[in-house]
N, C-alpha and C positions, 0 to 999 in steps of 0.2 A: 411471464414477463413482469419486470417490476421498472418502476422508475427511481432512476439516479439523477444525481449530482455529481461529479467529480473535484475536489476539492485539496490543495496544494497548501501545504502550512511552513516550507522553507524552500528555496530557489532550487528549482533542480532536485528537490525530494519524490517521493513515492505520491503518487494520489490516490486517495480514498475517494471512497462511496458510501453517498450518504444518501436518505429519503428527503428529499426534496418538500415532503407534505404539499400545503398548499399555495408555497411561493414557487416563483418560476425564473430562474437565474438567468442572467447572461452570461458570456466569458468575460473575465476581470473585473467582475465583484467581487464583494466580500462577502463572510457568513459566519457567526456564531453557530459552533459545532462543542460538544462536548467530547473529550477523549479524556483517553485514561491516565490523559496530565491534568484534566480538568478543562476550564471554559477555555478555548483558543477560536484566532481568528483568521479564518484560514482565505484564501482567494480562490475563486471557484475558475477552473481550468477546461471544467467538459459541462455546460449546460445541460440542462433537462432532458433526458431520454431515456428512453426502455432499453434494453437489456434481458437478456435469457437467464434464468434460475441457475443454472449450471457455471456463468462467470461469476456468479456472487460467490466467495471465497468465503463469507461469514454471516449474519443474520446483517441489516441494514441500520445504522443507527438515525433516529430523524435530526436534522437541522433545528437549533434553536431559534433563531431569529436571523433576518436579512441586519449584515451591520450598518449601523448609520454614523454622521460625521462624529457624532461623540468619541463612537468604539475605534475611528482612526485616530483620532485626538490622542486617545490613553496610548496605544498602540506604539503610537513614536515615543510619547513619553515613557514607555518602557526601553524603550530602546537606545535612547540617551539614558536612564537608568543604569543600563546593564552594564557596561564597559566598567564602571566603579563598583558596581557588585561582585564585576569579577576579579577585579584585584584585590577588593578585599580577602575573599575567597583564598585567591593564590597567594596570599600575604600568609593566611593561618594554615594553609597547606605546608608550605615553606616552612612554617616555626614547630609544627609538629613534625616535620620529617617524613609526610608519608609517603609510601610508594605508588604513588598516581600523579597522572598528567592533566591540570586542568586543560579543558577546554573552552567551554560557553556557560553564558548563563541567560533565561530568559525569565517571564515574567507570564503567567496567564489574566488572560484578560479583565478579571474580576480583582485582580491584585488580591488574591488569597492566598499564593500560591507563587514563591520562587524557586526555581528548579536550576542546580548546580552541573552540570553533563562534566566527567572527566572518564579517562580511560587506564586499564591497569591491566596487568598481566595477569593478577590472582584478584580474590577478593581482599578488602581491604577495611579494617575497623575503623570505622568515622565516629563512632560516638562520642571523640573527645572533640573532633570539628564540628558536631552539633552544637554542642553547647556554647561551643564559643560565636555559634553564628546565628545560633533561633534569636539570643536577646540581642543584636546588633541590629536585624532586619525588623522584627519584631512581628512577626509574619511568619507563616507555618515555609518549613524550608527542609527540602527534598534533593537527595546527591542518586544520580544515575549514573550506573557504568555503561559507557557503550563499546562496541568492537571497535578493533582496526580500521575497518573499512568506513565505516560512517563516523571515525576519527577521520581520516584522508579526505573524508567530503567537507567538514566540518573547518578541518585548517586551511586546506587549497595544497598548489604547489603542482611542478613542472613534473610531466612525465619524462621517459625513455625519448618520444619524439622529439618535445622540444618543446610543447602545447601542456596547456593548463589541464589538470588530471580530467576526465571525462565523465568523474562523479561527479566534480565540482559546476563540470558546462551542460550536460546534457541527458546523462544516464538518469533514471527515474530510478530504478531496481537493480538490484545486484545477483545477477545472473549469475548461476552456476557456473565453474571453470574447472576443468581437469587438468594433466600434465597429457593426458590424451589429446585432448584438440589444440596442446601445443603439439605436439608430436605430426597430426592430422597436417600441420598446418608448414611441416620443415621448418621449425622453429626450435632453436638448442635448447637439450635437455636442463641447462645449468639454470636451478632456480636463484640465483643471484643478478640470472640477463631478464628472466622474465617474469617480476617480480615487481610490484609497483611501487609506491612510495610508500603502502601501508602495509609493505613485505609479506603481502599475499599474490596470487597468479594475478595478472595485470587483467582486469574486466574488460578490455578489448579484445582478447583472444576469445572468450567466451560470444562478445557482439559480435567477431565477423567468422563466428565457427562455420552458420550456413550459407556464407558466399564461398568459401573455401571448400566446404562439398559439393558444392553447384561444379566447382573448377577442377577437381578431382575426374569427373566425371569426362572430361576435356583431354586431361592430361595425363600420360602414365604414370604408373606410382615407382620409387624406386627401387630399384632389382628385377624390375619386370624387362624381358626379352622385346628387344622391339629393330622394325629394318628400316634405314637410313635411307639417303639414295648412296652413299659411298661404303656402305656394311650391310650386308644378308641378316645377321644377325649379332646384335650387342645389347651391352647389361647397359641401365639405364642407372647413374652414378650420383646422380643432382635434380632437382624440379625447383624452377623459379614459376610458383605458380600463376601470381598476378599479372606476368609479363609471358607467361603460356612457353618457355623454356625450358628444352631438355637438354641436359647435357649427359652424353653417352660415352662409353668404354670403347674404343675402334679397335685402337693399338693395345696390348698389354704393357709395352713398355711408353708408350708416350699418354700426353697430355689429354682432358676429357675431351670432346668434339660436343659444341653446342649448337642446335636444332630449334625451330620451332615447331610446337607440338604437331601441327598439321603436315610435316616434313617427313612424320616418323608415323610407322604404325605396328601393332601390336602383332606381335610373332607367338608367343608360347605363353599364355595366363598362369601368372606362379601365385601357389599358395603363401601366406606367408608366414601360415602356423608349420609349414613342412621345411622342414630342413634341406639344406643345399646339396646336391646329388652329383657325385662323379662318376664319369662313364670309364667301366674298368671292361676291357677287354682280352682275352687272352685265348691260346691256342690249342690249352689242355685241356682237353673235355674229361677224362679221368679227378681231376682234380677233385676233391672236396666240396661239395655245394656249399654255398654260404647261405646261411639260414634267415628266411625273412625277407627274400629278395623276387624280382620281378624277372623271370630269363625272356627274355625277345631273343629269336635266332635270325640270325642273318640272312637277309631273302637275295644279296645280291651274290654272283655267278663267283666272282673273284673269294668272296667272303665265305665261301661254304666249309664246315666245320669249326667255326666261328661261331661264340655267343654273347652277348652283348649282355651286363648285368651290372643294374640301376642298385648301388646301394649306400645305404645313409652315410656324408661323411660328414662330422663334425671337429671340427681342430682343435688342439690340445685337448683330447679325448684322455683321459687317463686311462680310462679301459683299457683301449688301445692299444697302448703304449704297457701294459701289463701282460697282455695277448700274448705280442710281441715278444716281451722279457720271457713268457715261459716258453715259447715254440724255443728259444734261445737256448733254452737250457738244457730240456728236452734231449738235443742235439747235441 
């Protein structure tokens, strides 16, 4: 067990843990922390408490000092600072032509130390924007590339919903996201729908992956066999999963028929790494066996010399359709 601190150095960023030593935080303080931007002043978010060795992700760094009104004093004055530092910035960006997007500029708290944040697709030579910005500041001066995504926290701006992006209001961490748990989730393939502002997978599909398995568990998935009260047996075509919605195959030639999940219940568990199976039956038992197949004989009275045989069809098979050509020719 060790004790932490939890400590927030931008609105809606990641928290860090730090050793506490021998001060004892509240929520909504402040604290001088060293990182590896140098002195910052960060707002302490989780006060004082232990923890198991096993959530520490890295060795602990100690707290330098509790901050006092001084350190709020410089603090703002960096921050009226920054707004002019960054247009200078995007001034000599602009006159060099580079390929980068400013973004921010901050200040650590010692004023040793101004820090340029922009983003780029490649890396990007700045040694001709040092020079023209170490004697402007006069101040040792540092350009960081950052991703996509903590660009999009960074700028702001409106999702797919209609609401302010989710890194910008609430997200701490940026959660892993597949095209899987869009998939998981009956959410279209086309990475242009689901796709944020920082044209990576949208970080709410990754937040609500495990309510969507919770609901999975509720609901049939689709192509599974399931009985209506108006069908013995239908293919399940659609799942509206939040609103617990099935909508099923009745008719072949008409419209879906929609259900609520508790309406319908599960007929036949389909795999769905196994390919779709058509029942071929026929009357010539001389015939050929088809190789690689399951024969069931027909147990009822009418059906006797009848066999019933399960075999893989897949469509626009080219095989197939080769088979085909030579029995053809054969003949």
């Amino acid at each position: 067990m060790k004790e932490i601190v939890g400590i927030q150095f931008k609105n809606a960023s990641r928290v860090y843990y730090f050793s506490p030593l021998e001060y004892k935080f509240k929520v909504g303080e402040y604290a001088i922390v060293e990182t590896v931007r140098g002195l910052e002043l960060g707002k302490v978010i989780i006060e004082n408490r232990n923890v198991e060795d096993d959530e520490l992700s890295h060795e602990l760094k100690p707290v330098i000092r509790k901050a006092n009104n001084h350190d709020l004093i410089i603090e703002k004055k960096h921050e009226e600072m920054a707004p002019e530092s960054f247009n200078i910035f995007k001034k000599y960006v602009n006159e060099l032509n580079l390929p980068m997007k400013p973004l921010y500029c901050e200040y650590t708290i010692d004023s040793s130390k101004v820090i340029f944040y922009y983003s780029a697709e490649d890396r990007v030579d700045f040694r001709e924007l040092l020079k023209l910005l170490t004697p402007h500041f006069k101040t040792r001066v540092e350009l960081r590339q950052i991703g996509p995504r903590e660009a999009a926290r960074v700028v702001g701006g409106l999702g797919s919903c209609g609401r302010v992006i989710c890194c910008k209001t609430c997200l701490n961490n940026f959660d892993f996201v597949t095209m899987k748990m869009a998939k998981d989730q009956g959410m279209s393939l086309n990475t242009n729908k689901i796709s944020g502002v920082c044209g990576k997978l949208m970080c709410c599909i990754g937040y609500e992956h495990e309510l969507y398995l919770e609901l999975k568990k509720e609901v049939p998935n689709i192509g599974q066999l399931v009985k209506t009260p108006n069908c013995a047996c239908c293919k399940v075509v659609n799942v509206d999963y939040i609103k617990k919605i099935v909508s099923v195959q009745e008719n072949p030639d008409g419209a879906p028929v929609r259900y609520e999940a508790k309406q319908v219940s599960l007929v036949v568990p389909r795999n769905p790494n196994e390919p779709d199976c058509e029942l071929v039956v026929t009357n010539d038992l001389s015939e050929e066996p088809v190789e690689n197949v399951d024969e069931v004989v027909v147990e009822k009275e009418e059906d006797k010399g009848k066999k019933k045989i399960y075999k893989p069809f897949v469509k626009n098979n080219k095989n197939n359709k080769k088979k085909k050509n030579n029995k053809n020719d054969k003949k």
